[in-house]
C-alpha positions as CSV (number, residue, x, y, z in Angstrom):
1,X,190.0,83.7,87.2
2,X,190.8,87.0,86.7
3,X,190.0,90.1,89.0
4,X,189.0,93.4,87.7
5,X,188.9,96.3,90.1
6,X,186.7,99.2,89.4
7,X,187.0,102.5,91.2
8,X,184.2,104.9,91.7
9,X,184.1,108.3,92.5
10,X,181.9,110.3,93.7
11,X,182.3,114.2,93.8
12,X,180.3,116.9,96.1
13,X,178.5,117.9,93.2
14,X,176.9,115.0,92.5
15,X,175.8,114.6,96.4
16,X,174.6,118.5,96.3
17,X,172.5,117.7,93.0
18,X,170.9,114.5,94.2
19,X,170.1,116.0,97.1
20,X,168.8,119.0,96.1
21,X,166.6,116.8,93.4
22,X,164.8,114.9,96.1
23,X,164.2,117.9,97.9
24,X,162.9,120.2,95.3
25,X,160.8,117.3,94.3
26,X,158.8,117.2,97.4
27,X,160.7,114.6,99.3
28,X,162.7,116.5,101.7
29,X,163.1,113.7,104.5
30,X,165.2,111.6,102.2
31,X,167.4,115.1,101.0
32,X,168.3,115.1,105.2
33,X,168.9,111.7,105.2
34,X,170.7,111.3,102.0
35,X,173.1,114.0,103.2
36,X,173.6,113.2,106.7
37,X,174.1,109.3,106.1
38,X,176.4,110.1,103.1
39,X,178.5,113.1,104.5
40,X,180.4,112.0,107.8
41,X,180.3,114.4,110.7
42,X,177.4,116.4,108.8
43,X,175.1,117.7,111.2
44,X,171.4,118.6,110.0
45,X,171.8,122.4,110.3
46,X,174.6,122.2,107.4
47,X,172.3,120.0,105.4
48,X,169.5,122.6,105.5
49,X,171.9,125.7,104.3
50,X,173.1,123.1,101.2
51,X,169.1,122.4,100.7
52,X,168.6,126.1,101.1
53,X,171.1,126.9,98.2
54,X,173.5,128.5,101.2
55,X,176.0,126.1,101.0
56,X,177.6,123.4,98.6
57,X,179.8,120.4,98.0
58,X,182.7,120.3,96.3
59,X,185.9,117.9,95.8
60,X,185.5,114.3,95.2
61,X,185.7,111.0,97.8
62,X,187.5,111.7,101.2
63,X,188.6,115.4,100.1
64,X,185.0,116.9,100.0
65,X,184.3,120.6,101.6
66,X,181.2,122.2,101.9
67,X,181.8,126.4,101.2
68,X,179.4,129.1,100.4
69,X,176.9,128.8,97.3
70,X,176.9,132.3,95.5
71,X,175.1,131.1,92.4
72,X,171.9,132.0,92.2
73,X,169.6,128.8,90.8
74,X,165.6,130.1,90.0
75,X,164.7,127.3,88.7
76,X,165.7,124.9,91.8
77,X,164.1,128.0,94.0
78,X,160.5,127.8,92.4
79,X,160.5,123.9,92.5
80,X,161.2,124.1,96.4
81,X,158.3,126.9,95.8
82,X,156.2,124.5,93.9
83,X,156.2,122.2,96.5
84,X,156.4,123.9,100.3
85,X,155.0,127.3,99.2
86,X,151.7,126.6,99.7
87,X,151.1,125.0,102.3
88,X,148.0,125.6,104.5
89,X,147.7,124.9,108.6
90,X,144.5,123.8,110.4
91,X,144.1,122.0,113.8
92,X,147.9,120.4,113.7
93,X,147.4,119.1,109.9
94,X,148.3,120.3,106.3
95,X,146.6,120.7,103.8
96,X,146.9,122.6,99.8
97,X,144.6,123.7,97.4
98,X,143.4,121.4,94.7
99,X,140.2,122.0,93.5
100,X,137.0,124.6,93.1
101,X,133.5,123.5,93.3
102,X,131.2,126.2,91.2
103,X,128.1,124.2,90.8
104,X,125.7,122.0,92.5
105,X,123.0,119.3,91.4
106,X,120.4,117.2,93.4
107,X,123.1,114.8,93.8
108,X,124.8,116.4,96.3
109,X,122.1,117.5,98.6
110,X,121.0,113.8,99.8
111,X,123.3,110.7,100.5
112,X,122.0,106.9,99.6
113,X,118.9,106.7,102.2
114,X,119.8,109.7,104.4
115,X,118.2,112.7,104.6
116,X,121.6,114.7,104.3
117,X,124.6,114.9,102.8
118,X,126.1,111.7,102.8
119,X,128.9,113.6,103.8
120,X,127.5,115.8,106.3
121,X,129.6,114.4,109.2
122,X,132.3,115.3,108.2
123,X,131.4,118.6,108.6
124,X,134.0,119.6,111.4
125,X,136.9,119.8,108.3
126,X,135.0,122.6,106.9
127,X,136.0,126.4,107.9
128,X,133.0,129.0,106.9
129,X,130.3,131.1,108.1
130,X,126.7,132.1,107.4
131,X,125.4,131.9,103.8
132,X,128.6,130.4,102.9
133,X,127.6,127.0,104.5
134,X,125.7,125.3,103.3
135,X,127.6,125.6,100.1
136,X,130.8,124.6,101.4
137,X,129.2,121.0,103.0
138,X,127.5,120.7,99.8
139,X,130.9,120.7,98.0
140,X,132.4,117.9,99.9
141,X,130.3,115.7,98.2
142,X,133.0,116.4,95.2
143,X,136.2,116.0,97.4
144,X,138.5,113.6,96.5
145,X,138.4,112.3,100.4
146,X,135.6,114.0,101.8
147,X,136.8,112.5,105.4
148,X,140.2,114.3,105.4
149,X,139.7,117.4,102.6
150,X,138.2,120.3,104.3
151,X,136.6,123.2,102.1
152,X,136.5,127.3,102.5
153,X,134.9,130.0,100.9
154,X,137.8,131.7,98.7
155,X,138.0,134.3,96.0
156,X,139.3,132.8,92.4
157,X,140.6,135.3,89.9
158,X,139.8,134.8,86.4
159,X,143.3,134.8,85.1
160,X,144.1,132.2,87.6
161,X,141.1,129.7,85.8
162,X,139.6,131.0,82.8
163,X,136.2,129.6,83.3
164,X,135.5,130.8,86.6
165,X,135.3,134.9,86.7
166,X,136.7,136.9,89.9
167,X,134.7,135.5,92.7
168,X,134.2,134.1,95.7
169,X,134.1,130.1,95.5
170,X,134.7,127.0,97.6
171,X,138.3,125.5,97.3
172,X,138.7,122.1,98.5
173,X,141.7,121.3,100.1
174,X,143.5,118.2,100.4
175,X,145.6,116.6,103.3
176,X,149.3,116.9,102.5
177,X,152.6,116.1,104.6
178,X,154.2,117.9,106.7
179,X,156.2,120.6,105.6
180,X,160.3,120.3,106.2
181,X,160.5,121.7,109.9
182,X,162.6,124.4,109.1
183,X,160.0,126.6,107.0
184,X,157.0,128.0,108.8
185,X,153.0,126.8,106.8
186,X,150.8,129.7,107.0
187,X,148.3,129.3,109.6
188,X,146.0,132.2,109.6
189,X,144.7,133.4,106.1
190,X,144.1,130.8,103.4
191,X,143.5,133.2,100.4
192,X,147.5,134.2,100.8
193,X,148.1,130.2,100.6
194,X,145.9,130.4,97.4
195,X,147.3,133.0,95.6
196,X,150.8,131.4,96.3
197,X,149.7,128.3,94.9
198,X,148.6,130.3,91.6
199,X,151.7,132.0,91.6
200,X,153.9,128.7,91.0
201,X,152.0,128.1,87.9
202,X,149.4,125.7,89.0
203,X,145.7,125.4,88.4
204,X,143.2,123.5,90.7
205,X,140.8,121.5,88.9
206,X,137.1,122.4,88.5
207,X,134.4,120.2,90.6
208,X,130.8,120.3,90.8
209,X,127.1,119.6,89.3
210,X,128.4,120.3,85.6
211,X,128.0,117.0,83.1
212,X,126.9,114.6,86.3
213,X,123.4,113.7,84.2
214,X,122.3,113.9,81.1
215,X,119.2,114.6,81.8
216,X,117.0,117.7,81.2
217,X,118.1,119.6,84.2
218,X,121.8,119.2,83.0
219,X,121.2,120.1,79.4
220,X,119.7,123.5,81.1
221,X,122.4,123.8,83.1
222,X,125.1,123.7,80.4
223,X,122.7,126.3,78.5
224,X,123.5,128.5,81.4
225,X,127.1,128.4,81.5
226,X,127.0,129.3,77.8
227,X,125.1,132.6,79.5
228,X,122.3,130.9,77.1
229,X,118.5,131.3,78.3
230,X,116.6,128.5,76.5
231,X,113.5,128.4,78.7
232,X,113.0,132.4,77.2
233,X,114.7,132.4,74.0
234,X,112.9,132.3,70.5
235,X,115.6,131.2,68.7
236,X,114.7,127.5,69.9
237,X,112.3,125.9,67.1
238,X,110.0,122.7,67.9
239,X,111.0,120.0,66.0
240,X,114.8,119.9,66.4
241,X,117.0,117.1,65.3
242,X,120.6,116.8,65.5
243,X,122.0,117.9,62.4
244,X,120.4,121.3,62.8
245,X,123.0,124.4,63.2
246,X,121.5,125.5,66.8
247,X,121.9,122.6,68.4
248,X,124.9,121.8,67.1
249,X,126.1,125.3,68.8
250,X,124.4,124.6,72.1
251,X,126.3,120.9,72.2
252,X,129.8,122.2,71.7
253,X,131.8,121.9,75.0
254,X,128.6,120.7,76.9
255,X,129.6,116.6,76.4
256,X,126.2,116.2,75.2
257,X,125.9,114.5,71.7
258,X,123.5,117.4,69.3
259,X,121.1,113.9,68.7
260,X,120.5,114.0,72.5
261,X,119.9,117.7,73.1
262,X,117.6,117.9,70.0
263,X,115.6,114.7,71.7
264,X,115.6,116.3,75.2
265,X,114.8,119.4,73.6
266,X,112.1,118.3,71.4
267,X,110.2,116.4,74.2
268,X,108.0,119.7,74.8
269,X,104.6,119.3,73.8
270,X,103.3,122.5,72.2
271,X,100.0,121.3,71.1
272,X,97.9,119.4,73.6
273,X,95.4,121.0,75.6
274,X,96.6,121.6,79.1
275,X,95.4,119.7,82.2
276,X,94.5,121.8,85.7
277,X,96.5,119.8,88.3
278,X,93.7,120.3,91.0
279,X,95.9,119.0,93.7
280,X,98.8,121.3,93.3
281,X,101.1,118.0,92.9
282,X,103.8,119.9,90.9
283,X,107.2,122.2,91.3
284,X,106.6,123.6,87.8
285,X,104.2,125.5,86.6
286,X,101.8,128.4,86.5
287,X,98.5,129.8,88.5
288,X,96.2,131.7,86.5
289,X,94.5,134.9,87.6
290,X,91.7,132.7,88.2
291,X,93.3,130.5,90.5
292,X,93.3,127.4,88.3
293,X,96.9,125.7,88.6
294,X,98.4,123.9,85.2
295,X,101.9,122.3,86.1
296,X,104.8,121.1,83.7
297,X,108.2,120.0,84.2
298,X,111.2,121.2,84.3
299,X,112.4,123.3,81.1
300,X,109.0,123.3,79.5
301,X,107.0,126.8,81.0
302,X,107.2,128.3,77.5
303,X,105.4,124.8,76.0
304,X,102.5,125.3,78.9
305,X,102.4,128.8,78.4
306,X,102.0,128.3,74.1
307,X,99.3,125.2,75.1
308,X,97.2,127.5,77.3
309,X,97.0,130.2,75.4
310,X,95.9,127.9,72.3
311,X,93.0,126.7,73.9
312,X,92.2,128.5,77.1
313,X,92.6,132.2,75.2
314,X,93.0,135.1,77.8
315,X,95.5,136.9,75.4
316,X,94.3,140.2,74.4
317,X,93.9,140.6,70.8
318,X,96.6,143.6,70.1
319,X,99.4,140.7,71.7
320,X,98.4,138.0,70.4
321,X,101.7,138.2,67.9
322,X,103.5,137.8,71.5
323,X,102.6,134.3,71.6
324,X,105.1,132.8,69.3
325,X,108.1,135.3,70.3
326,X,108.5,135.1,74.0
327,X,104.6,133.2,75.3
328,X,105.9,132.6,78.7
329,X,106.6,136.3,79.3
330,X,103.5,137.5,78.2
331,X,101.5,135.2,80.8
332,X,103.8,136.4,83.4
333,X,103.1,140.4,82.2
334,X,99.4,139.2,82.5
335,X,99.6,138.4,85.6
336,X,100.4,135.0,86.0
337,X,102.1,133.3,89.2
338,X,105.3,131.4,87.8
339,X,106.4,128.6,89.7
340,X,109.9,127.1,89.3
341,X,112.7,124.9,91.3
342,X,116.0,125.8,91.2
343,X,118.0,122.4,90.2
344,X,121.0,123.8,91.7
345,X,120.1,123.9,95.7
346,X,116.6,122.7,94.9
347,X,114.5,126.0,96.0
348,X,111.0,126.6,94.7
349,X,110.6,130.4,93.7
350,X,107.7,131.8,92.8
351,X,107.4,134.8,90.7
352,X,104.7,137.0,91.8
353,X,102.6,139.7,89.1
354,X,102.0,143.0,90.5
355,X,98.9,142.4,91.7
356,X,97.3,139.1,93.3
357,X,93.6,138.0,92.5
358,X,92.2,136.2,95.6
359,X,91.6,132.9,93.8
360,X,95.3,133.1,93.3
361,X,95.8,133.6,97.1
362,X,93.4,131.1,97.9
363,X,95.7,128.7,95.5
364,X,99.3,130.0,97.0
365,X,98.2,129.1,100.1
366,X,97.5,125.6,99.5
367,X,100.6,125.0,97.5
368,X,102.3,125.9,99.9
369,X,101.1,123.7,102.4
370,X,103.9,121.1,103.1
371,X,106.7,122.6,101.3
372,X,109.7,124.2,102.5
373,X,112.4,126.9,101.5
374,X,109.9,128.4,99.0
375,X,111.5,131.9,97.7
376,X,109.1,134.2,97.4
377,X,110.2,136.4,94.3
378,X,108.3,140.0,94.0
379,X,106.5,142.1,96.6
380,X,106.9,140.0,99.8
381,X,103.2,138.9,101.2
382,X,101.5,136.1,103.2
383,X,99.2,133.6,101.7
């Protein structure tokens, strides 16, 4: 049998590198451990000034000396940045930026048979105040772990995340661990630990109501992030299908297919003669100067608006050419009460004329009877 003996050596460069490598990479327990287990008689402060790029290795096996580091290594400094320069303190935990929430649906306002958030406990992770509140509870119902994420009103440049201009939004913010010991997690002002985390070259991810249904109420709300207004613009025939230009132009980047927007779009009915809805059941919809209510759903006030001017009249003759361009606006300049809900935080507003008939009083008032968070949108009054 023959023997073969193999010897190995291992020089301080290696041991700096490796080290180094697990520290810049996020793991900066095992860089201590690696270099105090491997390194006899090397005490933890000398480990942190060869992690900190003061200090280095050199030689090979038993004759190994650790001497100043003079070379100056960017790239390992805005790894160790990558990974420990943004880092946020709140209540003994960490935490870093990794997400935005920009929008909101009906999803996230009620959890499976609750009358709140399904989330809403967790409430004490969130940081906010006034206004801002109800939004940031709202967008833990888009955290990756709503239980240990917490959420804060911050302000997101655009060059930072092209599709969200220069405001203020709410960043979700996920648990991370602790920090190595020796660097200090900023405690007191989150929008520093935000820029920071831009500054390495990151981007959070976006969150919110966008694409969760494809539903009516979505489609509209994609039509508004393309800064489109379909419930107001003629440029929307009856009749689509998919192959048409328009809605081809409306589905691009929306993730809804041109057959489904044309369907969704085309379920309007522009003909029919409208039906009062004596007992004021619907969120949609408009009151007449006479008081009589017509309701619709959502996205179709321009298809009510076409059907009751058809066959109820009321449109003066010199605008009757109105009808066809923009019908919905001209029952609203003659006086009509509009009546939407907002699918984003789920607020009726209602869009007052100028000047209020009493039948239309006497009609407000009962609508309003049971509902809450109406916005009342025009010369403020009480029904």
């Amino acid at each position: 049998m023959t023997t073969t003996t193999v010897g190995f050596t291992v020089t301080g460069e290696f041991v700096t590198e490796f080290a180094r490598d697990s520290f810049s990479g996020g793991d900066w327990r095992r860089a201590i451990t690696f270099l105090t287990q491997s390194i006899e008689g090397l005490s933890v402060e000398q480990a942190i000034d060869i992690l900190t790029g003061k200090k280095k290795i050199t030689g090979k096996n038993d004759e190994i000396d650790l001497v100043d580091d003079n070379e100056p290594n960017p790239e390992y400094d805005e790894m160790v940045d990558y990974h420990y320069g943004s880092i946020y303190e709140l209540k003994g935990s960490f935490y870093q930026p990794y997400a935005y929430v920009d929008s909101y649906c009906q999803d996230d306002l009620v959890g499976p048979g609750e009358g709140v958030n399904k989330h809403h406990p967790y409430c004490e992770h969130r940081i906010g105040f006034d206004r801002k509140v109800d939004s940031i509870w709202r967008a833990l119902y888009y955290a990756d772990h709503a239980a240990t994420d917490f959420a804060i009103c911050l302000t997101l440049a655009k060059d930072h995340n092209e599709e969200a201009a220069t405001r203020d939004v709410v960043v979700l913010f996920k648990e991370v661990q602790m920090p190595p010991f020796w660097m200090t997690a900023n405690s007191a002002y989150p929008q520093e630990v935000l820029d920071k985390y831009f500054e390495s070259d990151r981007e959070l991810k976006r969150k919110g109501g966008w694409g969760r249904v494809a539903s009516r109420e979505n489609l509209y709300s994609k039509l508004l992030e393309k800064n489109l207004q379909p419930e107001h613009s003629s440029e929307i025939p009856q009749g689509l299908v998919g192959d048409n230009d328009l809605v081809r132009t409306l589905a691009e980047g929306t993730g809804i297919s041109p057959d489904s927007i044309a369907s969704l779009l085309g379920e309007q009915d522009f003909e029919s003669r409208p039906q009062r809805d004596k007992n004021l059941t619907s969120d949609y919809g408009y009151v007449l100067r006479d008081g009589s209510f017509y309701g619709c759903r959502f996205f179709e006030h321009k298809a009510l608006a076409t059907r009751i001017f058809k066959h109820l009249g009321g449109c003066p003759e010199d605008r009757k050419g109105e009808i066809e361009k923009d019908p919905d606006k001209l029952g609203e300049s003659l006086g009509w009460i509009k009546i939407t809900k907002s699918q984003f935080d789920a607020t009726c507003r209602v869009f007052l004329p100028e000047k209020l008939t009493a039948p239309q009083k006497d009609t407000m008032a009962k609508w309003m009877v049971d509902r809450t968070g109406v916005q009342i949108v025009g010369e403020y009054m009480e029904f």
